[in-house]
DRENFIKE-771342 format. One record per residue (C-alpha): residue in three letters; z negated, x negated, y. Coordinates in steps of 0.5 Angstrom, whole numbers, plus 500, padded with zeros to 3 digits. Layout:
BEGIN
+--------+-----+-----+-----+
! residu !  pz !  px !  py !
+--------+-----+-----+-----+
!    ALA !   Z !   X !   Y !
...
+--------+-----+-----+-----+
This chain:
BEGIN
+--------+-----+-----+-----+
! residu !  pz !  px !  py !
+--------+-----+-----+-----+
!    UNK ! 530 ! 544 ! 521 !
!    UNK ! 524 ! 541 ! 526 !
!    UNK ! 527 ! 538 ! 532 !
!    UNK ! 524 ! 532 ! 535 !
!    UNK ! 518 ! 532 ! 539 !
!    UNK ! 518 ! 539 ! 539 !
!    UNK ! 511 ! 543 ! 539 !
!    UNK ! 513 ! 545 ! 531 !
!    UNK ! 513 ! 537 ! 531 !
!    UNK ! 507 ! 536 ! 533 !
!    UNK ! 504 ! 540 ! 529 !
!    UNK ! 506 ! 538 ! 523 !
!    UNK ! 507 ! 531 ! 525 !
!    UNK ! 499 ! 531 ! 526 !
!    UNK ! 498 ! 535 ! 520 !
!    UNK ! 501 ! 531 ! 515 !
!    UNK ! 497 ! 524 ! 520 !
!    UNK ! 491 ! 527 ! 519 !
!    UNK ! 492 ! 528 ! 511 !
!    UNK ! 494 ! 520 ! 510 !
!    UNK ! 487 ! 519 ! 514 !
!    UNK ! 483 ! 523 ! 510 !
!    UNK ! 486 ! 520 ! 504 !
!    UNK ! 485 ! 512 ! 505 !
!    UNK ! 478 ! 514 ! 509 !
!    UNK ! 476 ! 517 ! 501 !
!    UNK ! 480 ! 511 ! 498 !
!    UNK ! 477 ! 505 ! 501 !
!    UNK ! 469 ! 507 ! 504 !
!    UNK ! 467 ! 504 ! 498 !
!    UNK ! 468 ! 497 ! 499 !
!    UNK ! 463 ! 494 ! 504 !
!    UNK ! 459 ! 498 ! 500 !
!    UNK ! 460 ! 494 ! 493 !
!    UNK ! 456 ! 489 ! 494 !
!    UNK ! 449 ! 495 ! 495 !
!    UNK ! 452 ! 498 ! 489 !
!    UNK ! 452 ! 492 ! 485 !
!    UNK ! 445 ! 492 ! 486 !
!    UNK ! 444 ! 499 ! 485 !
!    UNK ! 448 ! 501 ! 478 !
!    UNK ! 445 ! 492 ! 476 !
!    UNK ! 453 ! 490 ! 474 !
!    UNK ! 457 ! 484 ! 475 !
!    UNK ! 462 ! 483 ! 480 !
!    UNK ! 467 ! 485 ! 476 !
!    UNK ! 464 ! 490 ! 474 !
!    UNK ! 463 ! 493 ! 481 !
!    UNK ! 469 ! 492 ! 483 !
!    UNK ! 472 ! 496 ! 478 !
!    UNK ! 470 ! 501 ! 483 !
!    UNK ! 476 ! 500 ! 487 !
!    UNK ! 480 ! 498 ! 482 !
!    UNK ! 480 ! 505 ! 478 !
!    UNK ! 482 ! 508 ! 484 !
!    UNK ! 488 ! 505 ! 486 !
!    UNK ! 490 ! 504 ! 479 !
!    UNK ! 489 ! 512 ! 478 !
!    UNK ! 493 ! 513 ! 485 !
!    UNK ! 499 ! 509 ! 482 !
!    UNK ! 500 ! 512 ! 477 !
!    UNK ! 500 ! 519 ! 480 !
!    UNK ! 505 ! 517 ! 484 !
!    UNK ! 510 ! 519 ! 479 !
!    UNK ! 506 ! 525 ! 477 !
!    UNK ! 506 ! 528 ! 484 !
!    UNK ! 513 ! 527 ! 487 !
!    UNK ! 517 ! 530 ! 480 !
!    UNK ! 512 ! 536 ! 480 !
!    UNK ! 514 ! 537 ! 488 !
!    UNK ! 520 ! 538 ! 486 !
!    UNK ! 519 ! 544 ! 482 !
!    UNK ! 513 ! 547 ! 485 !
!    UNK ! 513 ! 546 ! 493 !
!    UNK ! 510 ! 540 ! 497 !
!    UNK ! 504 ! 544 ! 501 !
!    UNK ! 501 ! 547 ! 496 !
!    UNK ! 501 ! 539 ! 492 !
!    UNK ! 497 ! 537 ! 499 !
!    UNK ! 492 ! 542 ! 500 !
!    UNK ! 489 ! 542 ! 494 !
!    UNK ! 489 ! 535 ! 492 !
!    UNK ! 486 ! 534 ! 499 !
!    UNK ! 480 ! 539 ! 497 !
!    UNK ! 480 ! 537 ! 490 !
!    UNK ! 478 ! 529 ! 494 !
!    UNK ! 473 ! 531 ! 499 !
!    UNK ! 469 ! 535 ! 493 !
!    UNK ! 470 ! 529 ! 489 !
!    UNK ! 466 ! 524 ! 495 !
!    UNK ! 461 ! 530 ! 495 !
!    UNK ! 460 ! 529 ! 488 !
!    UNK ! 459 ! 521 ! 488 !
!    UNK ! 453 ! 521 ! 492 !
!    UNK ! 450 ! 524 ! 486 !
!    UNK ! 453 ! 520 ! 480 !
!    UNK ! 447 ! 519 ! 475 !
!    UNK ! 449 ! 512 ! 473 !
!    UNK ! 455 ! 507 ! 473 !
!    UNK ! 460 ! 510 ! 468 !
!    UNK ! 460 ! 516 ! 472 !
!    UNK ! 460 ! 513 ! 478 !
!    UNK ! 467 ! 510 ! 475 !
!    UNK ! 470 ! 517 ! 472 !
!    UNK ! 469 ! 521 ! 478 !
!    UNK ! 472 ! 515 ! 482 !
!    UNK ! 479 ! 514 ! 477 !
!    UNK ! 479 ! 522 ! 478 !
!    UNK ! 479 ! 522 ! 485 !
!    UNK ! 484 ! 517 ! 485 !
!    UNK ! 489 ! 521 ! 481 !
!    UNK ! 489 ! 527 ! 487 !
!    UNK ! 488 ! 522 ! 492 !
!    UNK ! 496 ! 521 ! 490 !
!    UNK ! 498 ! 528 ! 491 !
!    UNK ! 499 ! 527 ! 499 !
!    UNK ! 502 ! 520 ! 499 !
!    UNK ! 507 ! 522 ! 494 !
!    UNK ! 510 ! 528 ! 497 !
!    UNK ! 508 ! 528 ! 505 !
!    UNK ! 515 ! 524 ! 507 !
!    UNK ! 518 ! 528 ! 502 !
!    UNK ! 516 ! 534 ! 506 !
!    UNK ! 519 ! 531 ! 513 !
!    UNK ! 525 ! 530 ! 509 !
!    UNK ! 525 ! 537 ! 508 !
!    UNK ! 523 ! 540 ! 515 !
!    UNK ! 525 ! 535 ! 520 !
!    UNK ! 531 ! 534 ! 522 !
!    UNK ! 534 ! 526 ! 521 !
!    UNK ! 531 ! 523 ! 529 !
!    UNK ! 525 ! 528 ! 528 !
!    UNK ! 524 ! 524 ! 521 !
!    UNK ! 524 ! 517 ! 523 !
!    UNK ! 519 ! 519 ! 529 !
!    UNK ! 514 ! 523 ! 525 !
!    UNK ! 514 ! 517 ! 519 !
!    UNK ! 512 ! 511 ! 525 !
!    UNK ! 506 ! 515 ! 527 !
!    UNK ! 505 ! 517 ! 518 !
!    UNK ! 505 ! 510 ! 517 !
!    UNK ! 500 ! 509 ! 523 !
!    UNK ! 495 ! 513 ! 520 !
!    UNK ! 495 ! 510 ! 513 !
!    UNK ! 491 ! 503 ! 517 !
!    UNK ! 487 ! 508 ! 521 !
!    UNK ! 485 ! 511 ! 515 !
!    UNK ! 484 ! 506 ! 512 !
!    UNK ! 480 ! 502 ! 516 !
!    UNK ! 475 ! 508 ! 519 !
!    UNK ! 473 ! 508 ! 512 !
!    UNK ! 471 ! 502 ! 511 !
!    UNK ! 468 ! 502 ! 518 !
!    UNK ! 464 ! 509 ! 517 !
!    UNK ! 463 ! 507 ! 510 !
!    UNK ! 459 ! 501 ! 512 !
!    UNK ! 455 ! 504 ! 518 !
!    UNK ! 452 ! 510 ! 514 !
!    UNK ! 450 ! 506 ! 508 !
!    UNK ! 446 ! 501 ! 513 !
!    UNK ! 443 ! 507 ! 516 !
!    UNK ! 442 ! 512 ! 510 !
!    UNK ! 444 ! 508 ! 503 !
!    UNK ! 451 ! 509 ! 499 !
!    UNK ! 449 ! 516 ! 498 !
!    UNK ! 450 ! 518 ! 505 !
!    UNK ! 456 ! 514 ! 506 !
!    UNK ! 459 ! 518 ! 500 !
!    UNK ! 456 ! 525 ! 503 !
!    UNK ! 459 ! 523 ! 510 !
!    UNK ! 465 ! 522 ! 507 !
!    UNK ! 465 ! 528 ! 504 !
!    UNK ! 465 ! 533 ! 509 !
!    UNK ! 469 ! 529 ! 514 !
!    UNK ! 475 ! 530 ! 509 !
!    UNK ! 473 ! 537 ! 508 !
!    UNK ! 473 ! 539 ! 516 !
!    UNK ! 479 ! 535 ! 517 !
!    UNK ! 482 ! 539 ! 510 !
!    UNK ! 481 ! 546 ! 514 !
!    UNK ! 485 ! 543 ! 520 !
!    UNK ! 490 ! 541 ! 516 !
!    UNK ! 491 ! 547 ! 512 !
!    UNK ! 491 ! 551 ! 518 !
!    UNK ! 497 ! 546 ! 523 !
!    UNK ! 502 ! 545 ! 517 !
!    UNK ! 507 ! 550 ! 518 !
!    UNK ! 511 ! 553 ! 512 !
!    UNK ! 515 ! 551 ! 509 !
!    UNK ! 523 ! 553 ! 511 !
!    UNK ! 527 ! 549 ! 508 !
!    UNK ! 524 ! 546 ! 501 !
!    UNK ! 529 ! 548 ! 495 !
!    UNK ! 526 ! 548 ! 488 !
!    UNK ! 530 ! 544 ! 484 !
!    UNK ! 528 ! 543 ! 476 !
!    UNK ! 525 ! 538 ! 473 !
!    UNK ! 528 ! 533 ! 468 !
!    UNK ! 525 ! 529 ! 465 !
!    UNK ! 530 ! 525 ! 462 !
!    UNK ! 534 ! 523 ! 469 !
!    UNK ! 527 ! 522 ! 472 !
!    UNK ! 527 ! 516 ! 467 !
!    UNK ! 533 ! 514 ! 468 !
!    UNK ! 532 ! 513 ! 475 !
!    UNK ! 526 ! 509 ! 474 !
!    UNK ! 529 ! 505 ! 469 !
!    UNK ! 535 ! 503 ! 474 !
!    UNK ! 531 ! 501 ! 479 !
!    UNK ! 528 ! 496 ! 473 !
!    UNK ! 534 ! 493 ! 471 !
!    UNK ! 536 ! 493 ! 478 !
!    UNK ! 533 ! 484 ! 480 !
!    UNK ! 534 ! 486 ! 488 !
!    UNK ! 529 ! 492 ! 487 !
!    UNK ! 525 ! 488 ! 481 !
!    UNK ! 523 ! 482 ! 485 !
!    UNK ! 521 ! 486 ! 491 !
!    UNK ! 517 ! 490 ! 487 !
!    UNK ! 513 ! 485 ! 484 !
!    UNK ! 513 ! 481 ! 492 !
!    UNK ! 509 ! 487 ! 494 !
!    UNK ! 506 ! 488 ! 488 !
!    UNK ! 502 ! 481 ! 487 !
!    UNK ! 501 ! 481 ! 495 !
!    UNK ! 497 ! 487 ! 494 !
!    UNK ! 493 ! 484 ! 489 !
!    UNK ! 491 ! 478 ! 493 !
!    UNK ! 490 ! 482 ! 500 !
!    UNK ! 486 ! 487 ! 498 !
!    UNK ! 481 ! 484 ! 492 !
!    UNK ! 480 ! 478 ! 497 !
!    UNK ! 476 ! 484 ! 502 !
!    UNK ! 472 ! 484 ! 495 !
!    UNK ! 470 ! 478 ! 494 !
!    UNK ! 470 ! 477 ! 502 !
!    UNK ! 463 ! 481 ! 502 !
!    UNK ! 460 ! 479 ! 497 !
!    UNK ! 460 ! 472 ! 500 !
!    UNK ! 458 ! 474 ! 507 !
!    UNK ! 453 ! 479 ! 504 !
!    UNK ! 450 ! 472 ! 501 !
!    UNK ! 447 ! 467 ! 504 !
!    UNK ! 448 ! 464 ! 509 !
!    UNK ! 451 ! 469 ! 512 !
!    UNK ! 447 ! 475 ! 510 !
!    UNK ! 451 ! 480 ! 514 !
!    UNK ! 449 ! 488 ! 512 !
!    UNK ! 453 ! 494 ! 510 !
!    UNK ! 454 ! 496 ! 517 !
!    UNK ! 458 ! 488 ! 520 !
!    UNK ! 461 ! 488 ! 513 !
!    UNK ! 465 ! 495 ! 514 !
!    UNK ! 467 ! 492 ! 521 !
!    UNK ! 469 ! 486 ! 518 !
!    UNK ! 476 ! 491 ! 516 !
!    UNK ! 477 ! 491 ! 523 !
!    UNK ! 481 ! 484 ! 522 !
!    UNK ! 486 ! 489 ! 519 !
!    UNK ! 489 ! 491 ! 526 !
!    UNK ! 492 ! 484 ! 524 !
!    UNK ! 496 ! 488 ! 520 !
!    UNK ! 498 ! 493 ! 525 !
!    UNK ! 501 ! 487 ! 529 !
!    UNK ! 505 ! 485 ! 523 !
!    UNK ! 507 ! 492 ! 522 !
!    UNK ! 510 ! 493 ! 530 !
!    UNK ! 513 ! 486 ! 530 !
!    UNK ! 517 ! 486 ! 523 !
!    UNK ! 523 ! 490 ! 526 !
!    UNK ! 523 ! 484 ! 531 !
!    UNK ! 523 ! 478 ! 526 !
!    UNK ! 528 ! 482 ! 522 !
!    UNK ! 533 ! 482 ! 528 !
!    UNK ! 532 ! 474 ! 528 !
!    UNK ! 531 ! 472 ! 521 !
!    UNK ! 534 ! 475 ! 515 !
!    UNK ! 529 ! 480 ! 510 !
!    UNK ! 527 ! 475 ! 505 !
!    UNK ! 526 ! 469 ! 510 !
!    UNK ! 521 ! 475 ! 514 !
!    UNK ! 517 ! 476 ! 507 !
!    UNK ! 517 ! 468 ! 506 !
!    UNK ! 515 ! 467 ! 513 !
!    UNK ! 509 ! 473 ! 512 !
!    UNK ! 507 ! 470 ! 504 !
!    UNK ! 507 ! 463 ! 508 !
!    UNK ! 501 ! 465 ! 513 !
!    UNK ! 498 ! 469 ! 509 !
!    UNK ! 497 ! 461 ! 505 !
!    UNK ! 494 ! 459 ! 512 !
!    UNK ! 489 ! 465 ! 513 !
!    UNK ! 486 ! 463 ! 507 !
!    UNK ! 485 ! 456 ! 509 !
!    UNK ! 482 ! 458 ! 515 !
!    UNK ! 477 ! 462 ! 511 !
!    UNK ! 475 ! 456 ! 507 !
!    UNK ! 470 ! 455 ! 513 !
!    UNK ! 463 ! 457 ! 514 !
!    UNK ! 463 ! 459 ! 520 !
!    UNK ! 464 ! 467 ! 521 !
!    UNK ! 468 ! 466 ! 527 !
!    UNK ! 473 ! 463 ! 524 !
!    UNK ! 473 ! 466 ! 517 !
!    UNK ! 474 ! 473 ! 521 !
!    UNK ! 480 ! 469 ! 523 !
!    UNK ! 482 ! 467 ! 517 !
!    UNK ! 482 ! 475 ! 515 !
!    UNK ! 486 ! 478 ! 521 !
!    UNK ! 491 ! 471 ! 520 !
!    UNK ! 492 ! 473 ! 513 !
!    UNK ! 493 ! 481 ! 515 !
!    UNK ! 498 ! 480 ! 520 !
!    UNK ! 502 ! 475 ! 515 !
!    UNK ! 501 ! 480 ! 509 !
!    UNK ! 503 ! 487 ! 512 !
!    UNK ! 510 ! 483 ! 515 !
!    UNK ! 511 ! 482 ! 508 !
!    UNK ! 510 ! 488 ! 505 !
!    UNK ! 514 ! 491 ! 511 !
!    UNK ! 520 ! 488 ! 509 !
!    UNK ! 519 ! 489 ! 501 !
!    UNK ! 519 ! 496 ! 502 !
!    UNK ! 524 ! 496 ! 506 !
!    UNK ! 529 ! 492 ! 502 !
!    UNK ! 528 ! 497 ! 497 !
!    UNK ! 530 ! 503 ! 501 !
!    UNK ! 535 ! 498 ! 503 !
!    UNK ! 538 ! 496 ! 496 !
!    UNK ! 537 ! 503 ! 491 !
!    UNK ! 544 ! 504 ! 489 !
!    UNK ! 541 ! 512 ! 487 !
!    UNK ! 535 ! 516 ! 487 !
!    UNK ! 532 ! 513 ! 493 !
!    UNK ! 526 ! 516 ! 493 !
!    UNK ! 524 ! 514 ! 486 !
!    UNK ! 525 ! 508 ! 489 !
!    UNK ! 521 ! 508 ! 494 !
!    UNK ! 515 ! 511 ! 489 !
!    UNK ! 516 ! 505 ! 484 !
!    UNK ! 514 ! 500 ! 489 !
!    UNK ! 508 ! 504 ! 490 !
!    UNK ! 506 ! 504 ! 483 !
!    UNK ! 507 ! 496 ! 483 !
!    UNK ! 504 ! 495 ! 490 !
!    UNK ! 497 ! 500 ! 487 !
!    UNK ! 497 ! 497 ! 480 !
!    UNK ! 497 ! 490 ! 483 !
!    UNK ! 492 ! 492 ! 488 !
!    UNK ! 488 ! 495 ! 482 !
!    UNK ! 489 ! 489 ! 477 !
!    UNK ! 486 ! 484 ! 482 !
!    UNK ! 480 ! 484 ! 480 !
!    UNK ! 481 ! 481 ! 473 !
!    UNK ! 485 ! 476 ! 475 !
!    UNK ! 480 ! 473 ! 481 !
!    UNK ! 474 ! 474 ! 477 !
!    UNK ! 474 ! 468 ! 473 !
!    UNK ! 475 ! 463 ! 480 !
!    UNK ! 470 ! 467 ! 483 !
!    UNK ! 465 ! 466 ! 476 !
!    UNK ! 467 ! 458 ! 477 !
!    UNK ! 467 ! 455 ! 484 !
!    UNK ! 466 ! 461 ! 488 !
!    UNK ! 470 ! 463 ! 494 !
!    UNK ! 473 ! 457 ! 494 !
!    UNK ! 476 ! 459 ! 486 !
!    UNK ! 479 ! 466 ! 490 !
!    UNK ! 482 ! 461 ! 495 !
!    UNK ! 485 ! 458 ! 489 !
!    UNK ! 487 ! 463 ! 485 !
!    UNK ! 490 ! 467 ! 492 !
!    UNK ! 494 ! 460 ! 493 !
!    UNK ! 497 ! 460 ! 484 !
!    UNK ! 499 ! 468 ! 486 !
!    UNK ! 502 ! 466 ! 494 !
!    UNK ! 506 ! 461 ! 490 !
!    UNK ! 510 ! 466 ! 485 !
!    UNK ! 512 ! 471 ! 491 !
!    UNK ! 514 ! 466 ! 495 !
!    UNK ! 518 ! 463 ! 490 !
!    UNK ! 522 ! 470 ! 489 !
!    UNK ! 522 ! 471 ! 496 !
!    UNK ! 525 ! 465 ! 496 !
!    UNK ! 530 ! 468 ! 490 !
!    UNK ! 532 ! 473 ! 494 !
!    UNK ! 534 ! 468 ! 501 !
!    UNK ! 538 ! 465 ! 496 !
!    UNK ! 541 ! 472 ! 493 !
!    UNK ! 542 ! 473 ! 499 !
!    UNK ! 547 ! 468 ! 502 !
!    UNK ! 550 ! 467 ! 496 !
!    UNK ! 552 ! 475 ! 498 !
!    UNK ! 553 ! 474 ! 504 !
!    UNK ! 558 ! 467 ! 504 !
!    UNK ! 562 ! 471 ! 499 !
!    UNK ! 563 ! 476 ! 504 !
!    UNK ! 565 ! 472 ! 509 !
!    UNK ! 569 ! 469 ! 505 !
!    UNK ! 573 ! 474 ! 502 !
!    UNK ! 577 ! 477 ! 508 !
!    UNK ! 579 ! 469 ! 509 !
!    UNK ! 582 ! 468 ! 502 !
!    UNK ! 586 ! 475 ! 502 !
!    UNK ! 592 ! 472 ! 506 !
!    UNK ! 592 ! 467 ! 500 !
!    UNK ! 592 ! 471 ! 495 !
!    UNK ! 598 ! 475 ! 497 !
!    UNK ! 602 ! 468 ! 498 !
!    UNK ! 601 ! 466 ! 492 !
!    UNK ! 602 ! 474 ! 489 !
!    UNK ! 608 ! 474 ! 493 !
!    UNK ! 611 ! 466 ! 491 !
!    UNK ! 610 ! 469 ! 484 !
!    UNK ! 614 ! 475 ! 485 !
!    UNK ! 620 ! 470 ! 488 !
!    UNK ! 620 ! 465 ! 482 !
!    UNK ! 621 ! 471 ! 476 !
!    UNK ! 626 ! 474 ! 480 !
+--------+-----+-----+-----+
């Protein structure tokens, strides 16, 4: 086993760091490039961001293709491949001849961009010893918000200066590049033991997690965040690429840099959570994610930038604590567990559009606002559930140990009156 802060740690940890950068650098370039596209392919705003949609909705499911078969087959090879397989992908959307290609190569792509979320912590389990582990998923998670932010950023500045193709060229080789670094870091594996793939308990796990309220409610609070959090972004650029702002595809990729918002909400959650129970956390995050939406009702640019990273910092404390909770409340198959909020968290992400789109047709981004505010609602109110769950829970506990003396008394009078 790989001990922490070792120089095998440090390799594999910036190996398996750089995947997940290379992942969500493919995943989420195309975003600020939605409203250029829109005008190339002469499609709707739905339409467009089906772009997106397909991706995430592919990579979700996955997720549950992926970890299963690692099982059975090994985790490097799952990675390098899939990895590959996305760099060539991005290459060949630079050369997409029209619309419905476009969106083929993309579900394709988001199918094997799930290969590496699926089994990388998988691996760290396998190889690392149990401190080592939760030093090496930090710094994983950490490259998660890189990746994904650098996409949009890198994303954005090619297309202004080259046109989307370039942008999807660039990308590209990036992956390809950082492919060849990351085939050479990641050590063997050690310690992997192949286990056989059945498929019946595999179901059965998934569905206890369903029938579980704790996880089922979890799952849809992350879910439908999600699905507001990131098509708002969409819609946010095709705004700001309107009148009066105008901005080109260079400023609406640095417009993801309010994610470090998230990043904040991120590292402070731990915090909160000493203070405030995980349910009251997710609460408070669904709360200021309400607010940051005010904010962007404004037309000034300055504050809408505010209003996004208000809505970051509030979103990603709230998903911290749902992901969490369900690691926290699987009875079984923890990993399972964990995956099946990942399938909820990316299908919300990809079903955002149809839900928004209507608003959006009708009263603009004040339509989007409103249909955030209609979807915040129901996850407050199961995060609100879950508080009270929660404290019913924690009240029985506390009073049980109180009751036991007079539980015994009365056994105890009993036993002397049938004497």
């Amino acid at each position: 086993m790989i001990a922490a802060h070792t120089r095998a740690w440090w390799r594999a940890t910036l190996a398996l760091c750089l995947g997940s950068f290379l992942v969500f650098i493919n995943l989420y370039a195309p975003q600020p490039l939605l409203p250029a596209l829109r005008e190339t392919f002469e499609v709707s705003t739905l339409g467009i961001s089906l772009v997106m949609s397909v991706a995430t909705l592919a990579l979700a499911a996955s997720l549950l293709v992926f970890g299963p078969l690692s099982d059975a087959i090994g985790r490097g090879a799952i990675m390098r491949l899939t990895l590959l397989a996305s760099g060539l992908l991005s290459l060949g959307l630079a050369f997409a001849p029209n619309f419905e290609t476009l969106l083929a190569m993309r579900a394709l792509q988001g199918f094997v961009l799930g290969g590496l979320p699926a089994v990388a912590i998988a691996w760290m389990g396998d190889e690392f010893e149990r401190p080592a582990l939760l030093s090496a998923v930090g710094l994983y998670i950490g490259a998660n918000s890189l990746g994904g932010i650098s996409g949009r950023v890198v994303g954005g500045a090619v297309a202004e200066a080259g046109g989307t193709p370039a942008s999807f060229l660039t990308v590209g080789v990036m992956t390809l590049v950082g492919l060849a670094l990351f085939w050479k870091l990641l050590p063997a594996a050690s310690a992997f033991t192949p286990r056989p793939f059945k498929l019946r308990d595999a179901l059965a796990d998934l569905g206890g997690h369903l029938r579980n309220p704790l996880l089922l409610v979890a799952y849809l609070i992350g879910g439908l965040n999600f699905l507001i959090f990131i098509n708002q972004y969409s819609y946010i650029t095709f705004r700001l690429a309107d009148t009066p702002f105008e901005l080109g595809t260079r400023v609406l990729g640095l417009i993801f840099l309010t994610y470090l918002g998230g990043t904040l909400g991120s590292s402070l959650s731990g915090r909160l959570a000493t203070r405030w129970s995980q349910p009251a956390c997710m609460m408070l995050g669904v709360l200021i994610l309400i607010g940051g939406t005010a904010v962007t009702l404004t037309e000034s640019l300055g504050w809408i930038i505010t209003g996004l990273t208000v809505n970051a910092f509030g979103f990603f404390l709230a998903h911290s604590m749902a992901s969490s909770w369900v690691g926290r409340h699987a009875r079984s198959a923890r990993g399972s567990a964990s995956a099946l909020y990942l399938v909820f968290y990316y299908s919300g992400a990809s079903l955002g559009g149809f839900w928004m789109e209507p608003f959006w047709r009708a009263a603009g981004w004040k339509g989007v606002a409103l249909a955030s505010w209609l979807m915040l609602a129901i996850t407050l109110a199961l995060a609100g559930w879950l508080w009270r769950r929660e404290r019913r829970e924690d009240q029985g506990a506390a009073l049980a140990p109180a009751s036991s003396p007079q539980i015994s008394s009365r056994r105890s009078t009993r036993s002397q009156a049938d004497l």
